[in-house]
Each structure stands twice: as structure tokens, then as C-alpha cells.
VEXDREN-2710 file (C-alpha; in Angstrom, 1 decimal):
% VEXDREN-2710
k/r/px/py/pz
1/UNK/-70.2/36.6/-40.8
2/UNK/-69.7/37.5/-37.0
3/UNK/-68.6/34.2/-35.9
4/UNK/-65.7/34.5/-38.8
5/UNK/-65.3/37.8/-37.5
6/UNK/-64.6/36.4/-34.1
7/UNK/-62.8/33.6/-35.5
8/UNK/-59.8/35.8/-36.9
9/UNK/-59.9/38.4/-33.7
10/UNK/-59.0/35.3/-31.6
11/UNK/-55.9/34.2/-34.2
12/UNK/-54.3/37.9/-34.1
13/UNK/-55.0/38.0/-30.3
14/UNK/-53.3/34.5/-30.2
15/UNK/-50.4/35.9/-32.9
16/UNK/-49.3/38.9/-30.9
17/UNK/-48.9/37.1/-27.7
18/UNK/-46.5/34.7/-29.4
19/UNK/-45.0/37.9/-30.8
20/UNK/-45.1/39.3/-27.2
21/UNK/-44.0/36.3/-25.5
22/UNK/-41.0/35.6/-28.5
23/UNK/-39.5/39.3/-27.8
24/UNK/-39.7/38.7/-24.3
25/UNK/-37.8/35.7/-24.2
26/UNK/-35.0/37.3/-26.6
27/UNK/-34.4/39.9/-24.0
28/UNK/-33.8/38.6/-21.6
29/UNK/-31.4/36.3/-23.4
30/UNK/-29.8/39.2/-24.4
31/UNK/-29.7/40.7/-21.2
32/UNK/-27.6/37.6/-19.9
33/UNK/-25.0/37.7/-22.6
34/UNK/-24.5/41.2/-22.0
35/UNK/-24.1/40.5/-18.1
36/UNK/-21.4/37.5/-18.8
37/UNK/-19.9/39.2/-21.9
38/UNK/-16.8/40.7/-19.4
39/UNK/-16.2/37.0/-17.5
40/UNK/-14.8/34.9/-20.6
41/UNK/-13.8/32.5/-17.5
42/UNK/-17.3/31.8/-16.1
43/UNK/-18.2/29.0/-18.6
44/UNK/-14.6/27.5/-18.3
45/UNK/-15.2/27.2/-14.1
46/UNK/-18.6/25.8/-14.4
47/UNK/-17.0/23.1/-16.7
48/UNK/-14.0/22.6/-13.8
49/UNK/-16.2/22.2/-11.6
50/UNK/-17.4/19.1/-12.6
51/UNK/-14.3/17.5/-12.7
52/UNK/-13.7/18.6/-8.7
53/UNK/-15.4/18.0/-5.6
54/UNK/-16.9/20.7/-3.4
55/UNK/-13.8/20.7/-1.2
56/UNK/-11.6/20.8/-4.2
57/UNK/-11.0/17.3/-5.5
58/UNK/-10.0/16.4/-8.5
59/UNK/-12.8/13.7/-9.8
60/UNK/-12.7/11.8/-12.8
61/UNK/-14.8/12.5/-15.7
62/UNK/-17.6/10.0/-14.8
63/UNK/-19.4/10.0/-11.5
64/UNK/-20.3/6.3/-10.3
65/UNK/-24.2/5.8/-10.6
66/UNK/-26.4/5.5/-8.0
67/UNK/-27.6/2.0/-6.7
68/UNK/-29.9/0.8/-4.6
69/UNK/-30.1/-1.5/-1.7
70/UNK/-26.5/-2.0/-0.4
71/UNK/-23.5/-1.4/-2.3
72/UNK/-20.1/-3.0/-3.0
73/UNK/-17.3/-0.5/-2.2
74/UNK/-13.4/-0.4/-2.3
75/UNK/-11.4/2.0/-0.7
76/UNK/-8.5/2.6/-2.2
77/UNK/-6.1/4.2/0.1
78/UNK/-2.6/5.4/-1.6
79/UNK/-3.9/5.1/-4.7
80/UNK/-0.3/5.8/-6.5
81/UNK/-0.7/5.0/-10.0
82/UNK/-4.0/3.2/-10.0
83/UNK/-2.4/-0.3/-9.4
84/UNK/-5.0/-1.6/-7.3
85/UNK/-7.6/0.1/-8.9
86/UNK/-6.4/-2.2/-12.2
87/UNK/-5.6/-5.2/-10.4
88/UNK/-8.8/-5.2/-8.5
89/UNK/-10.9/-4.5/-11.9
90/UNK/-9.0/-7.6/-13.4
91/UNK/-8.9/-10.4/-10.9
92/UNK/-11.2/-9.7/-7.6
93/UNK/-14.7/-11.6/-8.2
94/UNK/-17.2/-8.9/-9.2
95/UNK/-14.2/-6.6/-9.1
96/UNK/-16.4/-4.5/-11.7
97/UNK/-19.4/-4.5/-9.3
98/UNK/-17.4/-2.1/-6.9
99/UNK/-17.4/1.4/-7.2
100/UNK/-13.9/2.7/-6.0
101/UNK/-12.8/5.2/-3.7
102/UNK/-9.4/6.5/-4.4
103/UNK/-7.3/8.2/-2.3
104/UNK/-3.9/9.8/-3.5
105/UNK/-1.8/13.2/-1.6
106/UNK/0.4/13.3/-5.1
107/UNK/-2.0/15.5/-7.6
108/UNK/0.9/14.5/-10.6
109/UNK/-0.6/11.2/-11.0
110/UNK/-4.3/11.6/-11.4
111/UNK/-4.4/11.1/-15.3
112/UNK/-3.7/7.3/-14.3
113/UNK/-6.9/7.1/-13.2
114/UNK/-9.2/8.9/-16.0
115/UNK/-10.2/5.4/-17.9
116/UNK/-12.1/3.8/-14.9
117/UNK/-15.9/3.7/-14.5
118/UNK/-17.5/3.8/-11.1
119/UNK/-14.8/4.9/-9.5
120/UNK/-14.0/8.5/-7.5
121/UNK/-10.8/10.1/-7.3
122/UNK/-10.0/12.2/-4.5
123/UNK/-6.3/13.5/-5.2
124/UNK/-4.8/15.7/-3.8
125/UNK/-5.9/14.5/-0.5
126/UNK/-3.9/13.2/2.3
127/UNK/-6.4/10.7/4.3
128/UNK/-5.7/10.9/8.4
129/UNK/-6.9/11.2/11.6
130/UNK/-8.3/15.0/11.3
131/UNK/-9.3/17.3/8.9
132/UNK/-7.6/20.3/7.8
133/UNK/-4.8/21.1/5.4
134/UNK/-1.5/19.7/5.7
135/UNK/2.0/19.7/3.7
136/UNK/2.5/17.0/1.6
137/UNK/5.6/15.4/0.2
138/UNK/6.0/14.0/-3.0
139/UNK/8.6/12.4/-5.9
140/UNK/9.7/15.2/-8.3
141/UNK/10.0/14.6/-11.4
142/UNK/12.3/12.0/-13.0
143/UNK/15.7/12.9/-14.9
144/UNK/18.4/11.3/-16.2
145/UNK/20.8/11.7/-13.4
146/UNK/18.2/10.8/-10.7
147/UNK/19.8/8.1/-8.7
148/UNK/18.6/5.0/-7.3
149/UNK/16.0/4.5/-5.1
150/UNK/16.5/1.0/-2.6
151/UNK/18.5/0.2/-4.8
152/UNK/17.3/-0.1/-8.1
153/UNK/16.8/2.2/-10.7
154/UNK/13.0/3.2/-9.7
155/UNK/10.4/6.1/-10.8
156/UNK/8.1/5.5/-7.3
157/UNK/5.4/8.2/-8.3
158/UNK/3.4/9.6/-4.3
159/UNK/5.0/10.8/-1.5
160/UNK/3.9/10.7/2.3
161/UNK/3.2/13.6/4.7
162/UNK/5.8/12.1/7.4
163/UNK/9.4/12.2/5.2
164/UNK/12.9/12.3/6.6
165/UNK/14.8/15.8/6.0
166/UNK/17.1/13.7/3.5
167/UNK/14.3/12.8/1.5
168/UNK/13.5/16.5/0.8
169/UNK/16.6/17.0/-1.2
170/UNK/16.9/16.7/-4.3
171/UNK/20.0/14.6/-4.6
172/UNK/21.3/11.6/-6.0
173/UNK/20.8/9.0/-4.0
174/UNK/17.3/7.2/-2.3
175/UNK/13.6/8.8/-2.6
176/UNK/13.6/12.4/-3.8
177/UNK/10.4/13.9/-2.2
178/UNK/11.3/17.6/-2.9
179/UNK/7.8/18.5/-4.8
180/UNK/5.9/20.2/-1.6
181/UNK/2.3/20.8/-1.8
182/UNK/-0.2/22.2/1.0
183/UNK/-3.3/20.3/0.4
184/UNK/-6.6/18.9/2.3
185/UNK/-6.8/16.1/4.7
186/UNK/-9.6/14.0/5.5
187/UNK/-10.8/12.3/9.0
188/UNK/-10.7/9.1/7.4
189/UNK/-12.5/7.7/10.4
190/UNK/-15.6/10.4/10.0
191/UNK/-15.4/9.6/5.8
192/UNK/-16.1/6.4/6.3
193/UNK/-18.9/6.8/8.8
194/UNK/-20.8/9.6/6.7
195/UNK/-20.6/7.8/3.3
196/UNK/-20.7/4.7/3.5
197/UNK/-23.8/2.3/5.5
198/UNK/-23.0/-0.8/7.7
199/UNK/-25.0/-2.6/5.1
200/UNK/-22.8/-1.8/2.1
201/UNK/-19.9/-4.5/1.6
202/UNK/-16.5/-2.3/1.9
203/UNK/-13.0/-3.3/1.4
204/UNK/-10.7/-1.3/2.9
205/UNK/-6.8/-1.3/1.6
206/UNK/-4.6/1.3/3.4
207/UNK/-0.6/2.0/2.6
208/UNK/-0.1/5.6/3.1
209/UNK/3.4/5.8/4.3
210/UNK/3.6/6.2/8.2
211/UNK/0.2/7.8/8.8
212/UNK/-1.5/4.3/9.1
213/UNK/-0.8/4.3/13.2
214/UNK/-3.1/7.2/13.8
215/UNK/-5.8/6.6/11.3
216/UNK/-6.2/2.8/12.1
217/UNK/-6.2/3.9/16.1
218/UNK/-8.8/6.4/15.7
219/UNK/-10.9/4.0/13.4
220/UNK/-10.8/1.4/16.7
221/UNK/-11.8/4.1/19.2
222/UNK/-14.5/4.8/17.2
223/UNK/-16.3/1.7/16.3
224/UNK/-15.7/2.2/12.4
225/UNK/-14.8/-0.8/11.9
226/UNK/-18.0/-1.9/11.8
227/UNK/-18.6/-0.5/8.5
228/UNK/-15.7/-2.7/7.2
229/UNK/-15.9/-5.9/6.1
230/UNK/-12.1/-6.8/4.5
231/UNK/-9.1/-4.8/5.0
232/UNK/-5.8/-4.8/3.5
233/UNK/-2.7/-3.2/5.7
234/UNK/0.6/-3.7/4.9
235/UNK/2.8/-1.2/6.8
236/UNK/5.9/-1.6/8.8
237/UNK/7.1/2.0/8.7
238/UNK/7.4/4.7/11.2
239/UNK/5.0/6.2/13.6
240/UNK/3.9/10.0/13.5
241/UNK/6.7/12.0/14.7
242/UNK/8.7/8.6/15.3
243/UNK/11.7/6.6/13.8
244/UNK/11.1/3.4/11.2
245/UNK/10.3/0.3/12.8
246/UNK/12.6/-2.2/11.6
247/UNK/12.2/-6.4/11.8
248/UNK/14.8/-8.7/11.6
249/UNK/13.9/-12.3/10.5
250/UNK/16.1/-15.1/9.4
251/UNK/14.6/-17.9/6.9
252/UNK/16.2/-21.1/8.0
253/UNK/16.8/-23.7/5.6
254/UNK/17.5/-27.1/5.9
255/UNK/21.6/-27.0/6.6
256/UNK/21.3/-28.0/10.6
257/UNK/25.4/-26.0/10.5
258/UNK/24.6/-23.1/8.5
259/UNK/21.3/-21.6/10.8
260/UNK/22.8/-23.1/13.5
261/UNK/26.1/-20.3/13.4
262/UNK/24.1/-18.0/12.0
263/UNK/21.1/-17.9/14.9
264/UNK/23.9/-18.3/17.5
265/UNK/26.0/-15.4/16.4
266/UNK/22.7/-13.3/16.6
267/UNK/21.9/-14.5/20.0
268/UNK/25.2/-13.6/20.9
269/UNK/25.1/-9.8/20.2
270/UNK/25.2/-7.3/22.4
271/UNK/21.8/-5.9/21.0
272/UNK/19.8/-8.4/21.6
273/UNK/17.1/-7.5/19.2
274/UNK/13.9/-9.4/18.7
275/UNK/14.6/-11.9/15.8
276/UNK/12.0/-14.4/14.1
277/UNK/13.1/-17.3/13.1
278/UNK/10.6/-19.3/10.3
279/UNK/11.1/-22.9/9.8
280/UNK/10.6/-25.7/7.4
281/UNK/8.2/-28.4/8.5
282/UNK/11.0/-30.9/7.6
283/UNK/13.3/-29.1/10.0
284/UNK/11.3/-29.0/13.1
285/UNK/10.7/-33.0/12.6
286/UNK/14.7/-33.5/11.9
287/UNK/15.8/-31.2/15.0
288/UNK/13.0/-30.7/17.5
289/UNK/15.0/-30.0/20.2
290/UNK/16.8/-27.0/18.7
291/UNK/13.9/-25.8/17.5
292/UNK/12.7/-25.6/20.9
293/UNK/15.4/-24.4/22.0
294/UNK/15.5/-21.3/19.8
295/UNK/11.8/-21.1/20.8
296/UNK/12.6/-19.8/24.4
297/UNK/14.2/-16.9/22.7
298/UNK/12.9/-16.0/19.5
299/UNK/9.2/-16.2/17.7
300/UNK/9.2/-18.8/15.4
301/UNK/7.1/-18.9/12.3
302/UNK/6.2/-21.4/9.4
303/UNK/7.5/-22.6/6.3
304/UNK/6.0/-25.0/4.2
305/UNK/6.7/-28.4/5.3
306/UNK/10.1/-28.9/3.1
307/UNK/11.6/-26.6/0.1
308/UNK/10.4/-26.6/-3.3
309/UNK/12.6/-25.5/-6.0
310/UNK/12.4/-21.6/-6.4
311/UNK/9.3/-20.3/-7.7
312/UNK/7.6/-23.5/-8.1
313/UNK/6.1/-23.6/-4.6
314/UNK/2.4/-21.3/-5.6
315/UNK/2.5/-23.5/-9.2
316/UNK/1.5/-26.6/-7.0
317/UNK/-2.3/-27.5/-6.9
318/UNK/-4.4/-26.8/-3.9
319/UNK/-4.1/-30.5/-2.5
320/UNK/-0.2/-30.0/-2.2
321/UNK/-0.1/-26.7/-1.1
322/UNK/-3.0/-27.7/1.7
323/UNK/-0.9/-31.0/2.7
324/UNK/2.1/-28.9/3.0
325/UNK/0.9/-25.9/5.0
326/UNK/-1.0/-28.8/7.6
327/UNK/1.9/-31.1/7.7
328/UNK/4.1/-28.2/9.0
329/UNK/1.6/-26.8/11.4
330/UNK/1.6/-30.3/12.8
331/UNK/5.3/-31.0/12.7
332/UNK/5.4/-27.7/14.9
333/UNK/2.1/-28.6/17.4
334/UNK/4.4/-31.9/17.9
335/UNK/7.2/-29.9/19.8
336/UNK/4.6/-26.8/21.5
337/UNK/4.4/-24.5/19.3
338/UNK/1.4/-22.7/17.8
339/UNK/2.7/-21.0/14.3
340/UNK/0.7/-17.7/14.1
341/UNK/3.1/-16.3/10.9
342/UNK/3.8/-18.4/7.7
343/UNK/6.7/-16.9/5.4
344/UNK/6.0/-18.7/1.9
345/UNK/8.5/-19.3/-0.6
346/UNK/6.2/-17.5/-3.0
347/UNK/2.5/-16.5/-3.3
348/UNK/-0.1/-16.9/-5.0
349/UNK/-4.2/-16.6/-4.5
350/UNK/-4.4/-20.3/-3.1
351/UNK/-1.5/-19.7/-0.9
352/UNK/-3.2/-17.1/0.8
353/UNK/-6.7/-18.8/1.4
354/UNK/-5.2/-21.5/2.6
355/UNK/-2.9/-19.7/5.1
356/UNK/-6.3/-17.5/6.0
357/UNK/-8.2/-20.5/6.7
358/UNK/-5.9/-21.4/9.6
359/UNK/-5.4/-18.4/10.6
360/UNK/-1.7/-17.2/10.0
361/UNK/-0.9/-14.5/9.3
362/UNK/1.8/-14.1/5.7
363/UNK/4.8/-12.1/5.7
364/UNK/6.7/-10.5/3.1
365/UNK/10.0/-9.4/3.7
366/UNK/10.7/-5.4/2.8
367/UNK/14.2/-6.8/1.5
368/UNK/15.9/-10.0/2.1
369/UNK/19.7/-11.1/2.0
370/UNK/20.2/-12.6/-0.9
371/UNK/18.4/-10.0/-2.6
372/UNK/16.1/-11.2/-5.3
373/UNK/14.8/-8.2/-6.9
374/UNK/16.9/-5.2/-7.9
375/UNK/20.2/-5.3/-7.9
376/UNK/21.3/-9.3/-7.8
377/UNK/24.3/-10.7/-6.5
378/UNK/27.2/-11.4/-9.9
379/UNK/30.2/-12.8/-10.3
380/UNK/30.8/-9.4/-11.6
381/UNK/29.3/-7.4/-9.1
382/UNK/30.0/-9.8/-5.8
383/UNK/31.2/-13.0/-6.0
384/UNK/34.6/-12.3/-7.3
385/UNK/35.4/-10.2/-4.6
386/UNK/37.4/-11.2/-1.1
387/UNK/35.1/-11.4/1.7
388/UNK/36.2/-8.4/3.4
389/UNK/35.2/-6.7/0.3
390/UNK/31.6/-8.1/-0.4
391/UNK/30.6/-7.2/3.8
392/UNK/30.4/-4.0/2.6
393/UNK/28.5/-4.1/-0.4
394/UNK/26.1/-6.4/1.2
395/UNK/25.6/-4.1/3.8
396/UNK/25.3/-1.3/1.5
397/UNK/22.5/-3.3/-0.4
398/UNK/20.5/-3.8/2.6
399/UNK/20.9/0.0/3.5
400/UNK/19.8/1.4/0.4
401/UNK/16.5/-1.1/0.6
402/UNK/15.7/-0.5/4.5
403/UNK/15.9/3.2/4.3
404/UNK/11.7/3.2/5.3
405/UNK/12.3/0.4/7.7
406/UNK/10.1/-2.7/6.9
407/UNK/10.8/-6.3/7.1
408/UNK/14.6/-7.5/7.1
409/UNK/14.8/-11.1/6.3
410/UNK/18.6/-13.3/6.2
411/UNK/18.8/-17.0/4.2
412/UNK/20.6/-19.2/6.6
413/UNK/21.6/-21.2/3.8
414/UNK/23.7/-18.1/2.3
415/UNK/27.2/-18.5/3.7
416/UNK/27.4/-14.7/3.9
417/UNK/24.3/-14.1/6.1
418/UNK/26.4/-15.5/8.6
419/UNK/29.7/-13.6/7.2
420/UNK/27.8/-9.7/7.4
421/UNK/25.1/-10.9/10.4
422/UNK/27.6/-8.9/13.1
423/UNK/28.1/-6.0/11.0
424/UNK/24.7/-5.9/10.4
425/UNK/23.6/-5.7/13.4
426/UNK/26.0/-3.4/14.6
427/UNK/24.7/-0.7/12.0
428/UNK/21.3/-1.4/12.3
429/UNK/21.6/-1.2/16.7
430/UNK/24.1/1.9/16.7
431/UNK/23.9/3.8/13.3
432/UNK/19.7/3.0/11.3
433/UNK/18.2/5.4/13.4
434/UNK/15.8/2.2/13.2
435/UNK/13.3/1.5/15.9
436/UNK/14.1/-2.5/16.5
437/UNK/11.0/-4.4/17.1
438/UNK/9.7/-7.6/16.5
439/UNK/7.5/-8.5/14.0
440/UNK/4.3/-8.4/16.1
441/UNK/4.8/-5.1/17.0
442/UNK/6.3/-3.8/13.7
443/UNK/2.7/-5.5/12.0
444/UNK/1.3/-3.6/14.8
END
């Protein structure tokens, strides 16, 4: 009888502290719905706050996971609308190995980046050679009477911290960069250093508009470099505070009379700006000693060893790309010269490994004469037109593509290269506002 006695004492004792315990717990429950009852809001930050940073980032919904051992690691640097971020995904080997880093100043265009995995988005943020806060400059928003931009009819999307007062308006013609913003800028230099280990494997792609100078000059000073394994620069803009560089480059065919006017009529301008002159393998074999002679004035880079028809140069194999990229380096050796820039007719990935493996350096022209994107040259538009009358409207072409500076490239074998070539020059020397340079400084 006692131990059943003792038996149920224990169960009550055991029920009311459940009781006890139960109540307890309810309070103070209660207790903190009452506190938060007044701040509707608080639940809403704490749910922000995931998608942002502690220095007020906009993230994307999914952090990358942690890894460990070394890591694979893009930086993304003017991120715009994610078009690196989707080419890289697509076509890089063990593109989806690589958790990305993405930089972007324009705050407007960070839904295009909400679908990727493994990947951080730091927008707005303006990367450079300090910390701090900074104003930013970006593309307002698009409406029908927006005019064109280089051009062509273009929705460009970013902006730059380093923007020309015209670029600030909101009018109708070129980049309209009137959306102002004060928002945080990063030490790229330091970023790199505190997140990322010399270990890791990092590519590192930068095009941010001007402010390339000062980061990739502190990043030297500082050793960070060695935290970087591949980098991508393509930049022939302005420096902080400075005008736009501009280069001018000619691509010389194969008519001997054509280049021939054309370079002399260059050479004979007052200016004397820094011109680079790229040949055809073929050429330099048919007419060494003007190539040479041009050589005593102007850089002279590569071609491929003779023209293909026009888009059909990248479609050829490895084997003919390889034979045509050594022939012309030889052709060129032959007379002296050490090609250290190729210009190809068109690119592709084989193009480019073959031109890295001997160590030249491809160029891309910012706009060319003939253009061939944007607006083309018609019968309706151009052709029709006396020659006094299409100078002009060449020129204006050029000007609308140029207004960033960049890489200005004429076609010898164009009859009108040489026709505007004067002209040309005369704006570019006495009305740009262009800083002249030649195209190892304006890579530079």
C-alpha cells in the first residue's frame, strides 16, 4: 500500500511541474508578443536582412555554400545585366564549379541576377581604390523618345562614377546617365586580400568605366596580384579626373594603292598622332620594304597571313587557324619585326588560345570605319550621296560611337577611309577632347 502511495505522490509531483513549467513557457511567449505587438515592421527587417549584406548589399536569395580546401572564384566586376555571370555558367569549363562575385554601382538591375546559385551580389557598390561612399551615375530609364546611344538604338543598363556633364542630361542624343545615387565603394584591392586565399583559383574580369586606372594601380603596389590567377581587362577609357584615351589604327588590306594613300595622308598631318598599322601575312611577303618602312614610324601589328571571306576566318579548324597565325608571325620576323598585337578578322575560343600561346596580345576595335554593327552603310542611307555629303555622315558615325574613347580602327581597302582620314583627324586633334595615344598606352 505505501509503495503505491509513493508511486502516485511522484506522478502529481511530476504533473504539476509540467503544469508549472507549460505556464511558464506561455508567459513568457506572451510577454514577447506584447513587446513586438507596436513594431509591425520588425519581422519584415529581419526578413531584409537576409537579402543584404552588413554594409548594405543587396544579396541574392541563396548564399553560396561553404567549401573546403581551395575554392574556384570569379569576380565579376561591372556586372551590368549578368552577362558574364550567364556566359561564364554556359561555356567556361567547370563554369558551375565557381562561386561568383558580382559587382554592379546600378541597384535597377539586380533582379537579373536572382536565378544564379553560388553566386553573391554586391549592388549598389562602386568597386575602387578606397572605401567610402561615392556618387554614382547611372542610365535612366528607357522611353520612347530616348535617342540613340553610339549610334544605334541601345538600352545600355549601369552607369560609371566618372561621366561627362553631357552625359548627366537627360536629352536626346548619346548615354543618358541622369539617375544619381550616393552609394558605398569598396577598396577592391583590400576585398580581394581579406576574402579570398592565394590558394583559391580566382578570375578576375574588370570593366568599370574609367575607374580601372586607379584600382589596377593600387592592386600592383600592393602585391594583390598574387591572389589572381586570370584576369580579364578591356578598357581604353579615361583616367580619374582625365579626358578619354582615344587609338587610331588602320587595318590594311591587300590593295598595295589603297593603304598606301591612306597611311601617307596620315603621316602627313599636322598632328602626328600615334597610328597602328596591322597587316596581313601575305602583305608583308608582297611589300617588305614598305612595310618596313612604315615600321620606323608606326607600331605595326598582325593579321592572319591572307584574308578569308568575312566571318569565316574563326569557322576554320585549329590546324588553319595555327598555320595562319605562325605563317604571318614569320612573314613579319623575315623583315625585323616582332608582332606583339594581332587584330583578327573575327574571334572565336581557338583564336584566342592560339594568339595566347604566342603571346600577342588581341585587339578589338571600339568602332571601325566601315561600321559593321549598328547603323550600316545603304545605298539609302550613304552611298547614293556625293562625297562631300557622305564625309560628314561618316564622321558623324564615328562621333556618335567614340564618345567614351576606345579603339578607332580605318579599312584601307574602303575608298572613303582615305576620303574622311583628314577630316578625321582634324576633329579628333582640335575638337574630341580626346586624349591621342597609341594603343600600348591606351591598353595601358
Amino acid at each position: 500500500m505505501g509503495m503505491v502511495w509513493d508511486n502516485f505522490v511522484r506522478k502529481f509531483l511530476f504533473l504539476l511541474i509540467g503544469i508549472a513549467l507549460g505556464y511558464t513557457l506561455s508567459m513568457i511567449q506572451y510577454a514577447h508578443d506584447i513587446k513586438n505587438a507596436g513594431h509591425p515592421a520588425a519581422t519584415y527587417n529581419q526578413d531584409v536582412q537576409r537579402r543584404f549584406s552588413i554594409d548594405g548589399n543587396i544579396r541574392p536569395p541563396q548564399e553560396p555554400e561553404k567549401k573546403n580546401g581551395p575554392r574556384k572564384i570569379l569576380l565579376d566586376c561591372g556586372a551590368n545585366v549578368a552577362s558574364t555571370v550567364q556566359l561564364f555558367r554556359e561555356t567556361y569549363p567547370d563554369g558551375r564549379d565557381y562561386t561568383i562575385h558580382s559587382f554592379e554601382l546600378d541597384s535597377r538591375l539586380a533582379p537579373y541576377f536572382a536565378s544564379y546559385s553560388d553566386h553573391v551580389l554586391h549592388c549598389p557598390v562602386a568597386v575602387a581604390g578606397k572605401d567610402g561612399n561615392i556618387t554614382a551615375y547611372a542610365e535612366t530609364a528607357w522611353r520612347p523618345d530616348k535617342g540613340k546611344v553610339a549610334g544605334a538604338d541601345m538600352q545600355w543598363g549601369g552607369g560609371s562614377i566618372y561621366v561627362y556633364e553631357a552625359e548627366k542630361k537627360n536629352g536626346n542624343i548619346g548615354r543618358h546617365l541622369g539617375f544619381q545615387n550616393v552609394i558605398p565603394m569598396v577598396d577592391l584591392s583590400r576585398w580581394i586580400r581579406k576574402n579570398t586565399a592565394q590558394e583559391d583559383y580566382v578570375i578576375f574580369k574588370i570593366d568599370v568605366e574609367g575607374a580601372e586606372y586607379e584600382i589596377l594601380e593600387k592592386m600592383l603596389k600592393e602585391g594583390t596580384f598574387k591572389w589572381i590567377d586570370k584576369w580579364v581587362y578591356s578598357n581604353c577609357t579615361r583616367s580619374p579626373g582625365g579626358p578619354a584615351r582615344l587609338a587610331l589604327t588602320v587595318q590594311v588590306g591587300m590593295n598595295r594603292k589603297a593603304a598606301h594613300k591612306l597611311v601617307e595622308t596620315i603621316r602627313a598631318h599636322h598632328s602626328k598622332m600615334p597610328v597602328t598599322l596591322f597587316v596581313y601575312g601575305d602583305f608583308v611577303q608582297e611589300y617588305p620594304d614598305l612595310v618596313t618602312q612604315w615600321a620606323q614610324r608606326y607600331t605595326i601589328g598582325m593579321r592572319e597571313n591572307a584574308p578569308f571571306p568575312e566571318d569565316h576566318w574563326d569557322l576554320q579548324n585549329t590546324n588553319v587557324v595555327r598555320m595562319g597565325m605562325i605563317s604571318a608571325v614569320q612573314r613579319m620576323r623575315e623583315v625585323g619585326l616582332q608582332p606583339a598585337y594581332f587584330y583578327p578578322s573575327s574571334l572565336s575560343k581557338q583564336v584566342k588560345n592560339e594568339a595566347s600561346r604566342r603571346g600577342l596580345r588581341i585587339i578589338q576595335s571600339t568602332t571601325k570605319f566601315p561600321p559593321n554593327i549598328g547603323t550600316l552603310l545603304t545605298e539609302k542611307n550613304y552611298y547614293r550621296f556625293r562625297d562631300v555629303e557622305r564625309t560628314p555622315k561618316a564622321l558623324r558615325i564615328l562621333h556618335e560611337r567614340i564618345s567614351y574613347g576606345g579603339i578607332l580602327t580605318l579599312d584601307s581597302d574602303h575608298p572613303d577611309s582615305y576620303m574622311i582620314s583628314a577630316f578625321l583627324m582634324d576633329y579628333l586633334y582640335e575638337n574630341s577632347g580626346f586624349e591621342l595615344v597609341s594603343i600600348d598606352n591606351c591598353l595601358k
